[in-house]
C-alpha positions as CSV (number, residue, x, y, z in Angstrom):
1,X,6.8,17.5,16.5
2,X,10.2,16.3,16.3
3,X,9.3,12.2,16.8
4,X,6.9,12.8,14.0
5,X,9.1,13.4,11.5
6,X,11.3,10.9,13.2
7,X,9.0,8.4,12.2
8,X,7.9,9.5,9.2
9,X,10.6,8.9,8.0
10,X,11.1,6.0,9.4
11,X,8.4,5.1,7.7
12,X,9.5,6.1,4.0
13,X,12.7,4.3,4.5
14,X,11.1,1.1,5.3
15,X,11.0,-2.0,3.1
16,X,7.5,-2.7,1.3
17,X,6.4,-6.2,1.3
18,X,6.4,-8.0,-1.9
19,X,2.9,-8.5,-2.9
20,X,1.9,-5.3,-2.1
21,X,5.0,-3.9,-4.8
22,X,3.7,-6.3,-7.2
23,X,0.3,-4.4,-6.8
24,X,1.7,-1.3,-7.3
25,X,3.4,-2.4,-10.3
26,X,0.2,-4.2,-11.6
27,X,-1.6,-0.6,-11.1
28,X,0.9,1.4,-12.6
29,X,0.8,-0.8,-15.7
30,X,-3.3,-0.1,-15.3
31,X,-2.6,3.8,-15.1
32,X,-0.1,3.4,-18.1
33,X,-2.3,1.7,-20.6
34,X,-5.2,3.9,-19.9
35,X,-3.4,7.0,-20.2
36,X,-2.7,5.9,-23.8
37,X,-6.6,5.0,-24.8
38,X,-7.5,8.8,-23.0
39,X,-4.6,9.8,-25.3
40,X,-5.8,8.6,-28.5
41,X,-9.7,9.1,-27.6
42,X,-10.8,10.9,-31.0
43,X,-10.2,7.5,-32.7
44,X,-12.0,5.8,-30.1
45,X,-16.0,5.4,-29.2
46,X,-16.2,7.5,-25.5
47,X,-17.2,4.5,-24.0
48,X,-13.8,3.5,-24.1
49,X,-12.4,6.1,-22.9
50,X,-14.9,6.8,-20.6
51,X,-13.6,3.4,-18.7
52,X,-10.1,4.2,-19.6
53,X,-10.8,7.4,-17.7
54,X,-11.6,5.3,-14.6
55,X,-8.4,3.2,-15.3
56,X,-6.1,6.0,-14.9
57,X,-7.8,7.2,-11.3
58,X,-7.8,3.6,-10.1
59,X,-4.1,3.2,-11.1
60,X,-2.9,6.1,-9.6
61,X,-5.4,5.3,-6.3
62,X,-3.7,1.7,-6.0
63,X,-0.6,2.8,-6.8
64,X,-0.6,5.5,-3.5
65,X,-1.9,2.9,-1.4
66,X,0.4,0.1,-2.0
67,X,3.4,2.5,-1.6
68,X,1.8,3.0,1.9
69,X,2.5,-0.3,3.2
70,X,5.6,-1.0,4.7
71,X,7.2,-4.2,6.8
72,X,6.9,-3.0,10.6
73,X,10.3,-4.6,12.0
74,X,10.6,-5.8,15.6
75,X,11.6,-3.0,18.4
């Protein structure tokens, strides 16, 4: 139980590569912007933000995953 957590966080203290923080970056931009058209949806058609809707899951989905990544560094 105790080498778990050992690695775990391990894990969270590890660097992230570079393209995969400029995905997470890209998605939360993705999250951002679509929380504002779900925010001012009564002056918008639904279709918009309908899609806008799917914006905010796929930012916040992207942004989880890239924060996963991490550089493995030689034993």
């Amino acid at each position: 139980m105790k080498k778990t957590i050992i690695i775990l966080i391990d894990r969270l203290k590890a660097p992230t590569p570079k393209f995969w923080v400029k995905t997470r970056n890209y998605m939360l931009a993705i999250g951002g912007m679509s929380s504002i058209i779900v925010m001012s949806g009564p002056f918008l058609p639904l279709v918009i933000v309908k899609i806008a809707s799917y914006g905010i899951t796929t930012g916040a989905v992207g942004t989880a995953l890239s924060q996963l990544a991490k550089i493995k560094e030689n034993d």
